[in-house]
FIVEX-388606 format. One record per atom (N, C-alpha, C, CB): residue in one letter; x, y, z. Coordinates in steps of 0.2 Angstrom, whole numbers, plus 5000, padded with zeros to 4 digits. Glycine has a CB too. Layout:
<sites>
AXYZ
...
</sites>
This chain:
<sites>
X483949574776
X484349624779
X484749664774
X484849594785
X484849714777
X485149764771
X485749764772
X485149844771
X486249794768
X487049784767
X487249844773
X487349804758
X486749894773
X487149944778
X486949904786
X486650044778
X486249864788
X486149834792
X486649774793
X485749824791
X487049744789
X487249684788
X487949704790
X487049644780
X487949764789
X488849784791
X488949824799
X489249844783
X488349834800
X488349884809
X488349804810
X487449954812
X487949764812
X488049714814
X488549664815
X487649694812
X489049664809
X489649634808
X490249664813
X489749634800
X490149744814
X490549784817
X490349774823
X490649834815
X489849754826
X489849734832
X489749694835
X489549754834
X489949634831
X490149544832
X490849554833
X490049494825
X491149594829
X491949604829
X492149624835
X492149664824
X491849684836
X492049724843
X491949714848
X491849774844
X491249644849
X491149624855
X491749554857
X490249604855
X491849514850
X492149464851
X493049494852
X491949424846
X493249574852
X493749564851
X493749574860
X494149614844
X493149614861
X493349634869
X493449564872
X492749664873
X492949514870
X492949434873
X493849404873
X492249374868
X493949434868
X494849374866
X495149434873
X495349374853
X495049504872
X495549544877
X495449514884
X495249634877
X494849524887
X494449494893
X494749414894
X493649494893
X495049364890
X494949314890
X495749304892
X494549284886
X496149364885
X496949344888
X497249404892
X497449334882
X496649424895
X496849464902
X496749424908
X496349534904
X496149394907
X496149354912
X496749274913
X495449334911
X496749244909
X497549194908
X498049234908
X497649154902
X498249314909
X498749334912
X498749334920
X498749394910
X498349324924
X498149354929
X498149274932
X497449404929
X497949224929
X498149154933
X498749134932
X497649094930
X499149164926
X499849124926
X500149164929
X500049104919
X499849234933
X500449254938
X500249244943
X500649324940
X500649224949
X500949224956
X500849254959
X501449214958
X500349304965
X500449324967
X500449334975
X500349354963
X500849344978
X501049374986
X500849444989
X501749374987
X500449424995
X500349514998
X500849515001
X499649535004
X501249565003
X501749585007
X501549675010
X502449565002
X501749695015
X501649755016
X501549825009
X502149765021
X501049855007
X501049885003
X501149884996
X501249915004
X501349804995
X501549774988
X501149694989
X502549764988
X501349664982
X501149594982
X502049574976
X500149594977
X502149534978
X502849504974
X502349444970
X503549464980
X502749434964
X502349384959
X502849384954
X501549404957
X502549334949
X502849284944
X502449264938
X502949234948
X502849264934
X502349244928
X502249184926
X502449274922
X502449114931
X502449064930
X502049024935
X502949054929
X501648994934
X501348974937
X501248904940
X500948984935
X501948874939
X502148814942
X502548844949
X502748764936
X502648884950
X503148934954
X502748944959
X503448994950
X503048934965
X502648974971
X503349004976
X501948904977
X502949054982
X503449104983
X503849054989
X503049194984
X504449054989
X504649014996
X504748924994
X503949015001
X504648904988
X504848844986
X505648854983
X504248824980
X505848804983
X506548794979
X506748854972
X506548724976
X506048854969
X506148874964
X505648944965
X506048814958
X505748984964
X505149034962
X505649104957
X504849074970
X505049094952
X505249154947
X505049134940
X506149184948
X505049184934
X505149164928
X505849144925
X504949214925
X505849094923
X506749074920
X506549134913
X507048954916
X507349164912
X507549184909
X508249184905
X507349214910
X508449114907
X509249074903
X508949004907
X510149104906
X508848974904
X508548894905
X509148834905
X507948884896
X509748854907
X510148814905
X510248734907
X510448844905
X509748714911
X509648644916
X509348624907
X508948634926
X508948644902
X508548604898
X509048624890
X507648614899
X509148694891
X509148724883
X510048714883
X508848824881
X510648704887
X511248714887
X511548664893
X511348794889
X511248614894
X511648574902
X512448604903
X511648474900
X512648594909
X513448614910
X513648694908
X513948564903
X513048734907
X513248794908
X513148834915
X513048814903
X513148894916
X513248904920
X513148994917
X513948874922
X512449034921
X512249094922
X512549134928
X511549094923
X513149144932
X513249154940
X513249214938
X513849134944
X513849244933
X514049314934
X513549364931
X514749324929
X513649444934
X513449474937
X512749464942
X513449514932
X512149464941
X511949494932
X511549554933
X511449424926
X511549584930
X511249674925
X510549684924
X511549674917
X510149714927
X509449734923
X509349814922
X508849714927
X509049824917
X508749874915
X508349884912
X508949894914
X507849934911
X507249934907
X507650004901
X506349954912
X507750004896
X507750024890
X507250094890
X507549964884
X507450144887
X507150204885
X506350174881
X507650264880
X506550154876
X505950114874
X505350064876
X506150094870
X505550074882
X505150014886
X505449944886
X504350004884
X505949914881
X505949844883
X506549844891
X506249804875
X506349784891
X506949744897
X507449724900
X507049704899
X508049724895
X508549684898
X508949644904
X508649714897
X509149594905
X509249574911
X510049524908
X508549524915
X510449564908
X511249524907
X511449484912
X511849574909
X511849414911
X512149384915
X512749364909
X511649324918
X513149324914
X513649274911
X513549194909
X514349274915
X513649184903
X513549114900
X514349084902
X513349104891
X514449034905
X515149004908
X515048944910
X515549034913
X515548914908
X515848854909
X515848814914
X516148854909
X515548864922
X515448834928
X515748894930
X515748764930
X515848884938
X515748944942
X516448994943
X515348934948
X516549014935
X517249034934
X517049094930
X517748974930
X517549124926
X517449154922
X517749164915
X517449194924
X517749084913
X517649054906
X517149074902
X517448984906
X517149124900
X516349144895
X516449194895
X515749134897
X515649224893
X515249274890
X514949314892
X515049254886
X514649374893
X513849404893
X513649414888
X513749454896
X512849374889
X512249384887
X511749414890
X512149344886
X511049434887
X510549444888
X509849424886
X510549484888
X509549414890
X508749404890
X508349474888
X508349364899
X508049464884
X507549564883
X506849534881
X507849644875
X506649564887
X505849574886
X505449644883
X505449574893
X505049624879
X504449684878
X503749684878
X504549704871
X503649654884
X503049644887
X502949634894
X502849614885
X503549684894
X503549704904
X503649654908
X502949724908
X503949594906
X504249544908
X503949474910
X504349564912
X503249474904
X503049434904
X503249364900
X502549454903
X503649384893
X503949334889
X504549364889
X503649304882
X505049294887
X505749354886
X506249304880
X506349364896
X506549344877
X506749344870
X507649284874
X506949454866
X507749264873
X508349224878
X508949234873
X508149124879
X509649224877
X510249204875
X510649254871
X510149154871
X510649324870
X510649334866
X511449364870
X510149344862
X512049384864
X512549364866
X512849444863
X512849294865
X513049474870
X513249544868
X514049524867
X513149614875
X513849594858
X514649564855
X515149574857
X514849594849
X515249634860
X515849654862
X516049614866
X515949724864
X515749584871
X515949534876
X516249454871
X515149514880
X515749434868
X515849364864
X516449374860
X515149354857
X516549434856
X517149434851
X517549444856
X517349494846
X517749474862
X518349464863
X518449384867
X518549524866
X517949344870
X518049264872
X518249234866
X517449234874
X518049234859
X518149204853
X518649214851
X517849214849
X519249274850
X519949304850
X520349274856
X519949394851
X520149264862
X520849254868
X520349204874
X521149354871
X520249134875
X519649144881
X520249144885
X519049094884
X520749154886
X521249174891
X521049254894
X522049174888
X520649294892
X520549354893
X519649344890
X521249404889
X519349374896
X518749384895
X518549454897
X518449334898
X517749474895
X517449524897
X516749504899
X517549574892
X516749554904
X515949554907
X515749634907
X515849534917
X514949614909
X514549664911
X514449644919
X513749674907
X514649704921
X514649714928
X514149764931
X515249744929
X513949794926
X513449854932
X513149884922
X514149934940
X512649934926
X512349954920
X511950004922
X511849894916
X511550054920
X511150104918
X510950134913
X511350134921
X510150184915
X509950204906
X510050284912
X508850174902
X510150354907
X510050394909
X509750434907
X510350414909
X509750504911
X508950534910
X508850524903
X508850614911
X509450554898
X509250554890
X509050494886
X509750584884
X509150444891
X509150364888
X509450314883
X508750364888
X510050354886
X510950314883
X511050264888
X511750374883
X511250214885
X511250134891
X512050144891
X510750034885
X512250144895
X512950144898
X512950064901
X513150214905
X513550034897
X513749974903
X514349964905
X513749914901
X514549944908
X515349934913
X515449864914
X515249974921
X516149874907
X516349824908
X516949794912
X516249804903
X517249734913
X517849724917
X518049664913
X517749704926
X518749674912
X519249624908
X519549584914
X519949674902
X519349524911
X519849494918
X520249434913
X519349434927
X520749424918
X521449374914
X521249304918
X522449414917
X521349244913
X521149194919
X521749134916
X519949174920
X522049114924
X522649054923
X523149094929
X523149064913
X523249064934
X523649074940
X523149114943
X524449104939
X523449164945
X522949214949
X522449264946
X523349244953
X521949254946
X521449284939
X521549334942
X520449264938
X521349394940
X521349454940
X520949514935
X522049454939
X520749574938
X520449604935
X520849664929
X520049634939
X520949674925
X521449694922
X521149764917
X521749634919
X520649764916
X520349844915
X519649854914
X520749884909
X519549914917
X518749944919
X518749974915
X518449984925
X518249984909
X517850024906
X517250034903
X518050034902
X516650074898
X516050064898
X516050054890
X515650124901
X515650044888
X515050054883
X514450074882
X515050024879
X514450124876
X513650144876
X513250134869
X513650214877
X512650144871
X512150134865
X511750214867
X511550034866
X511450224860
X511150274858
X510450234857
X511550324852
X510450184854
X509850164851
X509650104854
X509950154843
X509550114859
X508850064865
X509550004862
X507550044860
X510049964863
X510549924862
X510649914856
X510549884864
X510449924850
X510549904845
X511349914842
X510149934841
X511549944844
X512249964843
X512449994848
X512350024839
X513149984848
X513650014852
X514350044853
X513549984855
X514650094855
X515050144855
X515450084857
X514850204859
X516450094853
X516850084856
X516950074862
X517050114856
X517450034865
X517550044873
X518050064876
X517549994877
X517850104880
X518250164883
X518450144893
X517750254883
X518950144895
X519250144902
X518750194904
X520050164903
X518550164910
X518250224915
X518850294919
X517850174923
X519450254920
X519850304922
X520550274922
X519650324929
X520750274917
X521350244915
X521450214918
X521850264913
X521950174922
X522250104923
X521750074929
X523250104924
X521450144932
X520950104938
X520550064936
X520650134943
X520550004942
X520049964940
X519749924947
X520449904934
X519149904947
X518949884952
X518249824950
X518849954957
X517749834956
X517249804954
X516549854954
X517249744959
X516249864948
X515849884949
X515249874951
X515849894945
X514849894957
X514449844960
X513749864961
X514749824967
X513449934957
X513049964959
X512750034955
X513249964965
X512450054954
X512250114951
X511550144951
X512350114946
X511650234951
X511150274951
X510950314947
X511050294956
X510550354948
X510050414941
X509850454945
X509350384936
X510050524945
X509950574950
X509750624944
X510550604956
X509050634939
X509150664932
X509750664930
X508950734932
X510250744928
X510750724922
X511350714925
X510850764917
X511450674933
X512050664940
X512150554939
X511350714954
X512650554936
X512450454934
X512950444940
X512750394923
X512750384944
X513250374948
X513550294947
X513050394956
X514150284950
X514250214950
X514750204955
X514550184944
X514350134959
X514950124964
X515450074964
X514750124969
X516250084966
X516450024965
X516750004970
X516650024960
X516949944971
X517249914977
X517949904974
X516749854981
X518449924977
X519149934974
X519549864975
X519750014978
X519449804979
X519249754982
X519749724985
X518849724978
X520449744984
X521149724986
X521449774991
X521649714980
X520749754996
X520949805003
X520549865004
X521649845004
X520449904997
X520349984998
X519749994998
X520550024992
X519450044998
X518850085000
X518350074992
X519050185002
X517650064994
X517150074990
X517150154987
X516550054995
X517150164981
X517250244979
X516750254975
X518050274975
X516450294974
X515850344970
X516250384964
X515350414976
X516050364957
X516150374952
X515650434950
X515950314948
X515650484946
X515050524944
X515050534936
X514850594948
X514650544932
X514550584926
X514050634928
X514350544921
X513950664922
X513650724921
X513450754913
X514150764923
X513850714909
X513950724904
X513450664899
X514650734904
X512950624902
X512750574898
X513150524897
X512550594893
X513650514903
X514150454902
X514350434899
X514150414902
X514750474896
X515250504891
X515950484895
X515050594888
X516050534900
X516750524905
X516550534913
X517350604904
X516750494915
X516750484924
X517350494929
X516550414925
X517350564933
X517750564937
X517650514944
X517750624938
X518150534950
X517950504955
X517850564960
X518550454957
X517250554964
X516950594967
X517250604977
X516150564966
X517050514975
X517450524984
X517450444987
X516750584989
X517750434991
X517850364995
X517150364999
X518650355001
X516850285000
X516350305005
X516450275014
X515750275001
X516150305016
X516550305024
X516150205028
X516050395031
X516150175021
X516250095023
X516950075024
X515850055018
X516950045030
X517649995031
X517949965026
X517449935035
X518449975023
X518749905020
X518649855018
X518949895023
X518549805025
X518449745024
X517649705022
X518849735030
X517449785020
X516649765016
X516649765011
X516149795017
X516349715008
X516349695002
X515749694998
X516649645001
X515549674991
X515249664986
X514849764989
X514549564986
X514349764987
X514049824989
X513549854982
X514649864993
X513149904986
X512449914983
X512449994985
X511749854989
X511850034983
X511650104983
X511050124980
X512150154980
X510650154980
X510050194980
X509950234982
X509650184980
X509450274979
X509450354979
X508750344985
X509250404970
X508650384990
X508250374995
X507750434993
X508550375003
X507050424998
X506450464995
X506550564995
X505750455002
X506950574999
X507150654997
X507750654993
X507350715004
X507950614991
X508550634985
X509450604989
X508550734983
X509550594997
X510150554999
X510250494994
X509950535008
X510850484995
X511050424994
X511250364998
X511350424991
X510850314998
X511050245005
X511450195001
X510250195010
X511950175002
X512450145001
X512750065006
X512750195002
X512750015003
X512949985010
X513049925006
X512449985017
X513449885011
X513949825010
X514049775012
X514449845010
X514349725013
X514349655019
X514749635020
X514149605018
X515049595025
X515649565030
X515349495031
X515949615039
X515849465030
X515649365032
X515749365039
X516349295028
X516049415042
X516049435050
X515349435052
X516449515052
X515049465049
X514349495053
X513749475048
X514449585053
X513349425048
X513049415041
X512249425043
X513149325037
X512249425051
X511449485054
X511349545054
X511149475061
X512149595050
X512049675050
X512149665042
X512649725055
X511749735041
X511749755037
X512249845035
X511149745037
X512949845033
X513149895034
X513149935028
X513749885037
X512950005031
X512650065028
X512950135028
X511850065030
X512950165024
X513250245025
X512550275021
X514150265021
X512750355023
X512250385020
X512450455015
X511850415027
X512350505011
X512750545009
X512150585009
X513050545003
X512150675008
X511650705009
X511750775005
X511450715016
X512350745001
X512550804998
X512750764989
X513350855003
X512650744990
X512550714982
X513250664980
X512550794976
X513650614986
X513950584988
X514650614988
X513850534985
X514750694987
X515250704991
X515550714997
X515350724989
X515150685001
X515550655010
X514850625011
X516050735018
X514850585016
X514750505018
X514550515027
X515450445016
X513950495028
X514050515036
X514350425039
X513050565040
X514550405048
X514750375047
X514550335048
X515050385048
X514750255046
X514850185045
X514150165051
X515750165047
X513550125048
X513250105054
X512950045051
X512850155057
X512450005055
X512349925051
X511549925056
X513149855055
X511349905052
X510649885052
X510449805053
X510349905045
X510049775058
X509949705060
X509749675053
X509549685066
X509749615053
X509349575049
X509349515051
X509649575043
X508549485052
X508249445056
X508349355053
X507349485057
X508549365045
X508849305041
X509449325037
X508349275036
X509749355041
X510449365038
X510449415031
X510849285037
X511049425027
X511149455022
X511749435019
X511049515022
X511849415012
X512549425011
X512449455002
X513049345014
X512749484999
X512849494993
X512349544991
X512749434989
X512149604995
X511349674994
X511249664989
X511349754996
X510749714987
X510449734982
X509849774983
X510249694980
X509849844986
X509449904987
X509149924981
X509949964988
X508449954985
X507849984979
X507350034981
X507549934977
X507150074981
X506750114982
X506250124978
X506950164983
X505550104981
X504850124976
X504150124979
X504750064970
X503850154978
X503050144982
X503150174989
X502850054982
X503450224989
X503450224996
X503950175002
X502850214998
X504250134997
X504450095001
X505250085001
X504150035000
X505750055004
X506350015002
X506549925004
X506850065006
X506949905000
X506949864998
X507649804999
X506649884992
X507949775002
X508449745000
X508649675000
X508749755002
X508649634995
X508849594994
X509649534991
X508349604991
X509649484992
X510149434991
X510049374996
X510749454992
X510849334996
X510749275002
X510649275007
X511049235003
X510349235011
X510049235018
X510949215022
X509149165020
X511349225020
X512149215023
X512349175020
X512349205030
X513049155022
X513449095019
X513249035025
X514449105018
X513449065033
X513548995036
X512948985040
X514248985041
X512848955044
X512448925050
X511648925048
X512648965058
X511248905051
X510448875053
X509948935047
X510148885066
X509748915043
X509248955038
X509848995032
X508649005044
X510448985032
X510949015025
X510748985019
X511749015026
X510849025015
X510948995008
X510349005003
X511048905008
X509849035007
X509249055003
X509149095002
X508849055004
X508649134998
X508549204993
X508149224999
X508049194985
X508249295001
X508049345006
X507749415001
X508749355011
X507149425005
X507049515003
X506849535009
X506549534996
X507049585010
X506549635017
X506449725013
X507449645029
X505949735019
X505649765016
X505849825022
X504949735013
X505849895021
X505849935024
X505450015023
X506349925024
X505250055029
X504950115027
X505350175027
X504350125031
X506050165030
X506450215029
X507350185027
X506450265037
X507350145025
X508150095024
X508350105032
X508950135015
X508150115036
X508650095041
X508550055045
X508950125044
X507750035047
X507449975050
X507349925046
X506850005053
X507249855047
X507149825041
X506849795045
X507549795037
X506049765042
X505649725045
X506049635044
X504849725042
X505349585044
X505649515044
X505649495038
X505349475049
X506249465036
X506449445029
X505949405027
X507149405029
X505749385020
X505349335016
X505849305012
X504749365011
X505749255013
X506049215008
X505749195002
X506049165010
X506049204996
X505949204990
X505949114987
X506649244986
X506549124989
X506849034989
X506949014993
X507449014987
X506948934994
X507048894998
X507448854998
X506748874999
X508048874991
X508448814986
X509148844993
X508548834973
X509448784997
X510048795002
X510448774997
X509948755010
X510648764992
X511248744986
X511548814985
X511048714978
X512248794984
X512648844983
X513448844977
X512748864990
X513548874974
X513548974975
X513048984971
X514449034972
X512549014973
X512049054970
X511749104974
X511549014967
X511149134970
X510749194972
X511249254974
X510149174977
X511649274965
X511749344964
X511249344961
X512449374961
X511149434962
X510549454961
X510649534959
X510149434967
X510149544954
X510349614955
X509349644954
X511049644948
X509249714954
X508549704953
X508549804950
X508149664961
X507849814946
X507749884942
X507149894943
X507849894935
X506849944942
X506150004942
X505949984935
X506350104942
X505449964933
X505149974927
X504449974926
X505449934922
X504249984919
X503850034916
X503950114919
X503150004919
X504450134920
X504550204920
X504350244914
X505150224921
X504250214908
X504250274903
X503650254899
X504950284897
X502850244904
X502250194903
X501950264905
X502050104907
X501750284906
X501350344910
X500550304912
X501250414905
X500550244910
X499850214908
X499850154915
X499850174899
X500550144916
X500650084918
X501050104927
X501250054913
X500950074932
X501250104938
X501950074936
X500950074945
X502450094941
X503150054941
X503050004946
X503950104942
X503249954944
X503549894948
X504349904948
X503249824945
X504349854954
X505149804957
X505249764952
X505049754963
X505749754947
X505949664945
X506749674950
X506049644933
X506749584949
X507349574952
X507449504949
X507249584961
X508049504948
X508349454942
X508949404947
X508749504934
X508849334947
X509449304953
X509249254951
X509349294961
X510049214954
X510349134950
X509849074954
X511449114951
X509949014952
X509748954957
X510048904954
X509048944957
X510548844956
X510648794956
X510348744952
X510648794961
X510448744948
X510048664945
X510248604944
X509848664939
X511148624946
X511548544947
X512248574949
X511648484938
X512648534952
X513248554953
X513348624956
X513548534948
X513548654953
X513648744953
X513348784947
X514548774954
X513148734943
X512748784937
X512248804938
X512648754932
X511948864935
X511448894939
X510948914931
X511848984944
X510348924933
X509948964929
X509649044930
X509348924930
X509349074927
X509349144929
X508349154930
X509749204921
X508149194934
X507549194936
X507449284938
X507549134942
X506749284936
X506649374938
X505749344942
X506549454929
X505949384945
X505149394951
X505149484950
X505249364962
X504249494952
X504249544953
X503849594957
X504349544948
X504149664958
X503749694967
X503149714964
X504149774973
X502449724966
X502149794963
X501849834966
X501649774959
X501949904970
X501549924975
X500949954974
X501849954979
X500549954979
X499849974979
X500050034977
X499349964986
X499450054974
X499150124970
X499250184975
X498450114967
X498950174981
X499050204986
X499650204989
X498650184991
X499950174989
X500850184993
X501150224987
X501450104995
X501250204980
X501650224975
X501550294976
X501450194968
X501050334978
X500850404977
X501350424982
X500050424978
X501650394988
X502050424993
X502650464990
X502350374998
</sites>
């Protein structure tokens, strides 16, 4: 055989065997996910000990029942997908279900199939290592259109009566590698940051003021650089934690929860870019809700957290699913783990900047592995090809 024969042949041993290893670790991607039909979507997992509705479902992403015993993931936690395509998903590392500790993060760069664990944002860690009388979180997070990663953090004081003691952000310019100073959102106000949106170059955030007062809308404009306050939203008072997203013509739906009411879902609407709020109305929920978590994608909307605190079927992970956020069909259960305080939750859009790739749902929430210490877990939506085009 000739050398020129001997090397066409060699290039097509290559190319066939490289297709065979592609086909083979496409295929063991596809067994080691989970997956669920649900209306216009399938929810799934990259782990394949995990089924949907068991105690446990999801990928861990802070392992701390094996890698950390006695710790404790509760606080926030935070996702976002990075201008560059990778993942982030923030929580707090603590001591138990306090706020002894730190934020960290998990980051993926493979769309959420493996994930990089533990890693421990500075500005948070330095100042737990300077004072743990005084700690700092991530509270809420977003990437903007130009894809500057804004976080919002909250200082709290902890010894008598903990307290939040000041709100501000930091930013990164370079997919997180660095990060900007920290600056007050609005000098001495401070609240709970509980929620955020991306209207192109309009960033919102919402916070729940939480010592009585009203849920209020934050805006930038500037790339999240300075945030005024826009406006109170026409939720009651006495509702708390709370959620928003940007609905299919560009409104914003907003809404919150009461331990009064844990089968309504209470909601407001804005149609003018959240400066006024139409009024105060509540949506059933057939497995309760407590702690939201709003989403819009595929045509669809989305809200998730605990199936309530008290009585017959509480304490489990809930999502429902909706075609206009104000009907909500019949909840699914994620989890079946009834241990508590867990399943905060928070959840993002990604593969947005894949043109190759559809966007999916991830959603990132705690689970109980002993006592009140929790582990951190993401699942994820995907909708059919056909609905996403809605």
């Amino acid at each position: 055989m000739t050398k020129q024969r001997g090397a066409i042949f060699a290039f097509i041993f290559l190319v066939g065997w490289t297709c065979v290893e592609s086909a083979q670790d496409l295929l063991a991607q596809k067994k080691a996910a989970q997956y669920e039909r649900i209306d216009g979507a399938v929810i799934y997992d990259h782990d394949p000990s995990t089924k949907l509705g068991d105690d446990i479902f999801g990928t861990v992403i802070a392992d701390f029942k094996n890698d950390a015993p006695g710790r404790c993931s509760h606080g926030g936690p935070v996702c976002m997908e990075y201008a560059n395509g990778n993942i982030a998903a923030f929580y707090a590392n603590t001591s138990d279900h306090n706020l002894d500790g730190w934020s960290e993060y998990a980051l993926s760069k493979d769309g959420g199939r493996t994930w990089d664990k533990y890693n421990k944002l500075p500005y948070s860690f330095e100042a737990y290592t300077r004072d743990q009388g005084n700690t700092v979180w991530v509270e809420e997070g977003l990437v903007t259109e130009k894809g500057t990663i804004v976080l919002f953090l909250t200082h709290f004081k902890i010894g008598g009566e903990e307290t939040r003691t000041k709100l501000g952000t930091i930013r990164s310019y370079d997919d997180g590698s660095t990060w900007t100073d920290y600056e007050t959102l609005d000098g001495n106000f401070r609240g709970y940051p509980c929620s955020t949106a991306v209207t192109g170059e309009t960033n919102y955030v919402m916070i729940d003021s939480n010592a009585g007062g009203p849920h209020v809308l934050y805006v930038s404009s500037d790339d999240g650089r300075t945030w005024s306050k826009r406006s109170a939203l026409s939720l009651d008072d006495d509702k708390w934690y709370g959620t928003m997203t940007t609905m299919e013509d560009g409104r914003l739906l907003a809404g919150a929860y009461t331990e009064k009411d844990e089968h309504h879902f209470y909601y407001c609407i804005s149609k003018d870019e959240g400066r006024t709020w139409d009024p105060q109305k509540r949506a059933y929920m057939d497995k309760m809700l407590r702690d939201p978590e709003l989403a819009y994608i595929g045509g669809k909307y989305y809200v998730q957290g605990r199936s309530g605190q008290v009585g017959e079927g509480s304490r489990r992970f809930v999502l429902y699913q909706s075609d206009d956020g104000i009907k909500w069909g019949s909840g699914i259960i994620i989890s079946g783990d009834t241990k508590h305080p867990d399943g905060y939750s928070q959840n993002c859009i990604i593969n947005k900047y894949d043109d190759d790739v559809p966007n999916e749902l991830m959603a990132v929430y705690s689970i109980i592995y002993k006592g009140r210490d929790t582990n951190e877990y993401v699942f994820f939506i995907k909708p059919d090809r056909e609905a996403s085009k809605k």
